[in-house]
Each structure stands twice: as structure tokens, then as C-alpha cells.
N, C-alpha and C positions, 0 to 999 in steps of 0.2 A: 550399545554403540554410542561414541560418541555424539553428543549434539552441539553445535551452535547456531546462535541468534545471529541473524545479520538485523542490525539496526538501521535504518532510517528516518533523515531529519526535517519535518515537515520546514516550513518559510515558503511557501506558495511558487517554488523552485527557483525565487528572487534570493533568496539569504537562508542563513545556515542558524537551524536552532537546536542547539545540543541537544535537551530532551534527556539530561543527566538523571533526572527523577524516575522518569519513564522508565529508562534502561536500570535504575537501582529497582526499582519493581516488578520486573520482569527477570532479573539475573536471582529476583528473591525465589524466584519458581522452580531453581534447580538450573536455568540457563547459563552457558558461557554468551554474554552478549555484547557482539563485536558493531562498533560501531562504523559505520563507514558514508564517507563521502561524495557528492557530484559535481561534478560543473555547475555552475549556476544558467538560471537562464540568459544573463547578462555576457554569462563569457562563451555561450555555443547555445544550439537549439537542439530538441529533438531530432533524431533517437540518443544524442550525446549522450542523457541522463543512464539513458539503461545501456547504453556501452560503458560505461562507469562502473554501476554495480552490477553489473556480471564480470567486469574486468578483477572487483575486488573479492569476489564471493571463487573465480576461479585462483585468484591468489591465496585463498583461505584454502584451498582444496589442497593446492601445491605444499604448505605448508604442512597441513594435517589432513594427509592423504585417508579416508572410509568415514571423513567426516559428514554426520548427517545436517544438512543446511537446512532451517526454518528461516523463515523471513519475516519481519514487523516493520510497522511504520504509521504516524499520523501524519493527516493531511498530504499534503505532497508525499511526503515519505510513506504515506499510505498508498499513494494511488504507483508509486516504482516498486512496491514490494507488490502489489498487487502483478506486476506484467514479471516482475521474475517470478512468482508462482503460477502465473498460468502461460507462459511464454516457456517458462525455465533460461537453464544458460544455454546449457552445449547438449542438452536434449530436451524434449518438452516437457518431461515429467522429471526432472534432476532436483527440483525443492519437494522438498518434505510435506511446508506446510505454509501456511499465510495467519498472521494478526494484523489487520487495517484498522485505525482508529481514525473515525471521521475520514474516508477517502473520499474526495471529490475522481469522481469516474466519467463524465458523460457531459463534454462540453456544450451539447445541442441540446440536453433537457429541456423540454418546453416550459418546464416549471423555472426554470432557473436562466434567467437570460443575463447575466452579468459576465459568464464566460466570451459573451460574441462583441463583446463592447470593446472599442481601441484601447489597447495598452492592459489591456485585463493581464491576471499572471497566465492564464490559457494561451493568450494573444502573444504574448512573450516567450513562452515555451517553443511555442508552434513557428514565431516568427511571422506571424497572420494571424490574424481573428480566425475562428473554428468556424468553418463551414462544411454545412452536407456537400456530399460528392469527391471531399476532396481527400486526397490518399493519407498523405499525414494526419489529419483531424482524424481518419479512422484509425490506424496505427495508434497513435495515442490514447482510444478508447479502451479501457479495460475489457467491457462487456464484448466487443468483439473479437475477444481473444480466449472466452471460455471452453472448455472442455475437456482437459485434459487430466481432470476429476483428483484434482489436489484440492486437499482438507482447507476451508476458507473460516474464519473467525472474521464476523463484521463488528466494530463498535464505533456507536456514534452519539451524538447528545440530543434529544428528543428537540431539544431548543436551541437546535445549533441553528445559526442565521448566516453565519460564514457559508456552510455547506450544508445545503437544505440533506435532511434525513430521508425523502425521496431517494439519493443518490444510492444510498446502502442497502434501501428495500428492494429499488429495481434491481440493482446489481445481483440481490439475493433472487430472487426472482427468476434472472436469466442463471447462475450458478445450480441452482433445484433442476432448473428444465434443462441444463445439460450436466446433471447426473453427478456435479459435485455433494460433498457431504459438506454441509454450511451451518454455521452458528449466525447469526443476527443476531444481534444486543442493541435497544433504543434502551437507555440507560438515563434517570434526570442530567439535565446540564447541557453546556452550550457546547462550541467548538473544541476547548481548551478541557476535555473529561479528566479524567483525576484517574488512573489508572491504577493506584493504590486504594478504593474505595472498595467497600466491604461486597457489595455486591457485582463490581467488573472483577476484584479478584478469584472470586470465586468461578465465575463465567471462565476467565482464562484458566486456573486450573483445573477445570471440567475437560477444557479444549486441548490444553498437553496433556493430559493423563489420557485421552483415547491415542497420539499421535505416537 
């Protein structure tokens, strides 16, 4: 069966970072890897971003009707490919599969308080600072959206400071307890991982050759 990549472009959902390198490293895996776009935080809030790329991913469908959809993404782009694989588009199981690199997931981690600060990219997405209770801050939590037992590949930099590596273990964590099948990768390096490196490649073609 056919496959394609939907790509995603991290910029903290402020700006648009191509991620040309990424996408040549990952299309070296045997992927067709389609890149695609959102609103920014600046020009709409959430849920805009995942009405965006479900809008493009059912465009990709219409195009190339039995195609099978994988989804990737760092950082921001990590954490919208994370809610189309475990959300889906037009059913909850309609992606194949998930590669997140460095996703920030879980604006109220107690370890990480930079999301609840004014004007954070959190703050900006949400159009408010993230608070408990409140309906949007949990919609935009990845972790509250698990189970629908789509294949997840986590990568993140052991020294990332951008986005503490708590964020990818918990996430794994709640993905084990609701019965997905999960890779977790803490990998040397910071936010910015090198996704051509000898030992994340080999991780990711571990992760497609079972998919």
C-alpha cells in the first residue's frame, strides 16, 4: 500500500521552520514526505492548528485515494501530529502512525512552568495562559487524548532545555497504560536533535519496518 508522510513544522506555533533536512532524512527511509502548513498562533488560536492539518491530510486523501497516512513532527509540529494520531481526522484510528521529536505535551507539568507565564507560545496558542479546569488547556493536551492504540515513536534530547525530556517519558507513560505500542528514544543533544544521526536513524527504521 501506498504510504505518505504528513510533515510538520515546529516554531513554537509562533513561525514556520521548514525542517528541509528533517524531511530529506526521513523521505531517505523510503517515505513520500508531504509537507504541510497551519495558521500561526498570531493569525487564529486553537483548535485552528488541527483544523488545518486534518484539512490538508484529507486533501492528500482526495488526491491519492487508499493512501496510508503517517504523521511526524518536532516540537510544535510534534505535539499536532501527535493529536492527529491519537484524535485521527474523520475517525479516531484513520493515521497509521506517529514520529514526534521533542513534543512539548502538557502545559501544567509541575516540572516545567514556563508554559503558564504571559505571552508564553502555550499562552498564545490557547489565547490564555493554560490553566487546570479549563476546557481548551485540556483539549490541547496530547496525553488526554490517548487510546486509540496508534503506533507512537517518541524522540527527544536528553539536554533539551527548550522542552524538559519529562514531557516524552510521561507522555510514554500514559501511551503503555492505555495500550499503545510506544518507542521512546532519550537520544545525546538538546532541543534541535540531528535526525540523520546514526543512532536516531536507526530507531526510526526499527519504528517503520514494524508499521
Amino acid at each position: 500500500m501506498e504510504r505518505a508522510l504528513i510533515w510538520l513544522h515546529g516554531g513554537a506555533w509562533m513561525k514556520r521552520h521548514a525542517g528541509e533536512r528533517s524531511r530529506e532524512i526521513l523521505a531517505a527511509h523510503g517515505l513520500d514526505v508531504v509537507p504541510v502548513n497551519h495558521r500561526l498562533s498570531g493569525e487564529a488560536t486553537w483548535p485552528a492548528q488541527l483544523d488545518d492539518v486534518r484539512a490538508a491530510v484529507r486533501e492528500l486523501r482526495a488526491e491519492r485515494p487508499g493512501v496510508r497516512v503517517l504523521v511526524a513532527g518536532r516540537s510544535s509540529g510534534a505535539h499536532l501530529a501527535l493529536h492527529l494520531g491519537l484524535r485521527g481526522v474523520d475517525a479516531p484510528d484513520d493515521v497509521a502512525a506517529v514520529i514526534a521529536c521533542s513534543p512539548p505535551v502538557d502545559p501544567l507539568a509541575a516540572d516545567w512552568p514556563e508554559p503558564r507565564v504571559a505571552g508564553s507560545p502555550w499562552a498564545r496558542l490557547l489565547g490564555h495562559v493554560p490553566v487546570a479546569g479549563d476546557d481548551l488547556t485540556a483539549d490541547v493536551t496530547p496525553t488526554n487524548h490517548v487510546g486509540n492504540g496508534v503506533p507512537v515513536l517518541l524522540l527527544h534530547g536528553a539536554g533539551d532545555t527548550t522542552v524538559p525530556p519529562t514531557q516524552t517519558l510521561d507522555l510514554a507513560n500514559a501511551l503503555l497504560a492505555s495500550g499503545h505500542p510506544v518507542t521512546a528514544y532519550l537520544a545525546p543533544g538538546d532541543h534541535d536533535l540531528d535526525l540523520g544521526a546514526d543512532d536516531i536513524r536507526q530507531v526510526i527504521a526499527s519504528f517503520l519496518h514494524a508499521q
